[in-house]
C-alpha positions in Angstrom: -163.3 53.3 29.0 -161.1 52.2 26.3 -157.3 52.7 26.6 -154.8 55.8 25.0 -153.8 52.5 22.4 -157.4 51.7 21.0 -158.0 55.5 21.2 -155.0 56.2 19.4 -155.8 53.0 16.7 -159.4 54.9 16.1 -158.1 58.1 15.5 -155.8 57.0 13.0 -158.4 54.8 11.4 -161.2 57.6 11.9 -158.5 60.5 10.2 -157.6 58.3 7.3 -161.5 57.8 6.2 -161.3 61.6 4.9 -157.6 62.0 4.4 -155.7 58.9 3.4 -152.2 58.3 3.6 -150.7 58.9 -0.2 -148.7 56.0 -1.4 -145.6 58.3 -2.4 -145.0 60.8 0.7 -144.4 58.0 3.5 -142.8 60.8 5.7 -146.5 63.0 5.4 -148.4 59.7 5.9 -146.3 58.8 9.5 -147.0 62.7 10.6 -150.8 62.6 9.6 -151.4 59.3 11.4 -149.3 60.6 14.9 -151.5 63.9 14.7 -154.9 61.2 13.9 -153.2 59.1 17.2 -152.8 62.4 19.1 -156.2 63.7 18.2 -157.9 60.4 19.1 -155.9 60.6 22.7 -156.6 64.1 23.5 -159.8 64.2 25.2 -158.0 62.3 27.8 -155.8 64.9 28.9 -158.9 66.0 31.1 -157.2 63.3 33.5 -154.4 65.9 34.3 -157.5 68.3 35.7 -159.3 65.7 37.0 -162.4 66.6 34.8 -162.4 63.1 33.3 -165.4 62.6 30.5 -166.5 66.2 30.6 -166.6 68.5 28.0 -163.5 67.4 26.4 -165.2 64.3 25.7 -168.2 65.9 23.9 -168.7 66.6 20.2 -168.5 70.3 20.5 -165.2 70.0 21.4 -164.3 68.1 18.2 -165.6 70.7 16.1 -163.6 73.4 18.1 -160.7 70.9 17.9 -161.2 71.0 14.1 -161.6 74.6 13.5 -158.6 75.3 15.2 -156.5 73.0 13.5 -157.8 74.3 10.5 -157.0 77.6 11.1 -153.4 76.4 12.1 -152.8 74.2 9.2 -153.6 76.9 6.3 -151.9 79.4 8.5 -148.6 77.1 7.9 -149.4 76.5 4.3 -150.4 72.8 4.6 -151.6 71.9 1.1 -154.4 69.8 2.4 -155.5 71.6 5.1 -159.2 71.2 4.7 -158.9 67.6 4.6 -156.5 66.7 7.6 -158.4 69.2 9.8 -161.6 67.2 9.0 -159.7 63.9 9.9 -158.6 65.4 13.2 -162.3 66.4 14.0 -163.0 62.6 13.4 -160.4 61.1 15.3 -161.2 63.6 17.8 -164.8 62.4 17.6 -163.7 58.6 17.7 -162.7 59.2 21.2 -166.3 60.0 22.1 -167.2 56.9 20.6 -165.4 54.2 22.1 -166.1 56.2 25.6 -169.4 55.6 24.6 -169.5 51.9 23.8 -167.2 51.3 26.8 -167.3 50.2 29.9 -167.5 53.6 32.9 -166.6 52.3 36.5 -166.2 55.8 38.0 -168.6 58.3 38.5 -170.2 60.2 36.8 -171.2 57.1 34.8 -170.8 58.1 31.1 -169.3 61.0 29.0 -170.8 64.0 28.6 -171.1 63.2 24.6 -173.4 66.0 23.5 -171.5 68.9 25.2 -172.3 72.1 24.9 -176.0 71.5 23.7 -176.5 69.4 27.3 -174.4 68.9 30.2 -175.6 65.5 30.7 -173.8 62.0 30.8 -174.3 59.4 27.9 -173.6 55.7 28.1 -174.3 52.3 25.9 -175.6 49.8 27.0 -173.5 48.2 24.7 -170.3 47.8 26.1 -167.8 46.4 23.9 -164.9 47.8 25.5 -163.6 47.2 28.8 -163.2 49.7 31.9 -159.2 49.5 32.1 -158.6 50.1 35.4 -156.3 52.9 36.7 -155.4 50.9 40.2 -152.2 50.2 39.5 -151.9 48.4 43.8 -154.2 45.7 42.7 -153.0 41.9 42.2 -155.0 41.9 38.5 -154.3 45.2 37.6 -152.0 44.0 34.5 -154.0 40.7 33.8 -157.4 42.4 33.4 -155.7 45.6 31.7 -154.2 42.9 29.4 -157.0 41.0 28.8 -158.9 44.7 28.0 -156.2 45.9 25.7 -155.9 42.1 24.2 -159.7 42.7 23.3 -159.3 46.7 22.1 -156.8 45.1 19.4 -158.9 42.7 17.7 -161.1 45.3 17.1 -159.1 47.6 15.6 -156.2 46.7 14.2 -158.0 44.9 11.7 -159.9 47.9 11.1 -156.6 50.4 10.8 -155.4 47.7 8.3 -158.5 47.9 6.2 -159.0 51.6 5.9 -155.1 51.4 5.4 -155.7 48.9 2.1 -158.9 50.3 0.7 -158.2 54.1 1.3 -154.9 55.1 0.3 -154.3 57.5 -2.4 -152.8 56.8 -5.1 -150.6 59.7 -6.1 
């Protein structure tokens, strides 16, 4: 599984495809990419429960995650509320994505991706993203986790900076 930095990295990216940063309001821009980072992050917060890649992980959530925000963003008034709420049901998404593609070295093997229509666990058999490794006792643990997070970052910080250059909005 991808770590909380390439998750964070996809949200952002996945949140800017439907509501890009304006060029004018840099102070809207920074709080619309932390809540795209956050969103992209959240699912992982199952680790506190010890439910990791469970239901928090599946689609269904997202779209609960998005309805919610939405309802929370026009309740404060937020001018594009319809657009950032979608953005945080993609970042949200993204997360389910990368879980996905990546890497699963603890069981159950997989993320349970299409939650609530089934309970059971998808994985790739692509795996272009690197288990990192929570065993923090180990004599690699910061060399692999490197090398994972080394490989996360060509991946997508390239892709943040070209969503970043081709979807900004002008006004």
């Amino acid at each position: 599984m991808p770590s909380p930095i390439a998750h964070a990295l996809a949200g952002v990216a996945a949140g800017w495809m439907v509501d890009p940063p304006s060029s004018r309001d840099s102070r809207s821009a920074v709080r619309r990419s932390l809540l795209f980072a956050v969103a992209g992050m959240a699912p992982d917060l199952d680790l506190l429960i010890g439910a990791h890649s469970g239901p928090t992980h599946g689609l269904g959530a997202a779209a609960i995650v998005g309805v919610v925000a939405w309802l929370c963003l026009r309740g404060i008034g937020t001018r594009r509320a319809g657009a950032t709420a979608w953005g945080i049901v993609l970042a949200y998404a993204s997360h389910t994505l990368l879980d996905w593609l990546g890497t699963d070295s603890s069981p159950p093997i997989g993320i349970m991706a299409m939650w609530p229509i089934n309970h059971d666990y998808y994985e790739s058999d692509l795996h272009v993203f690197m288990a990192i490794s929570r065993r923090y006792w180990l004599p690699e643990f910061w060399t692999y986790n490197l090398r994972a997070l080394a490989r996360e970052l060509l991946v997508f910080v390239p892709l943040v900076a070209f969503v970043l250059r081709y979807r900004r909005r002008p006004n």
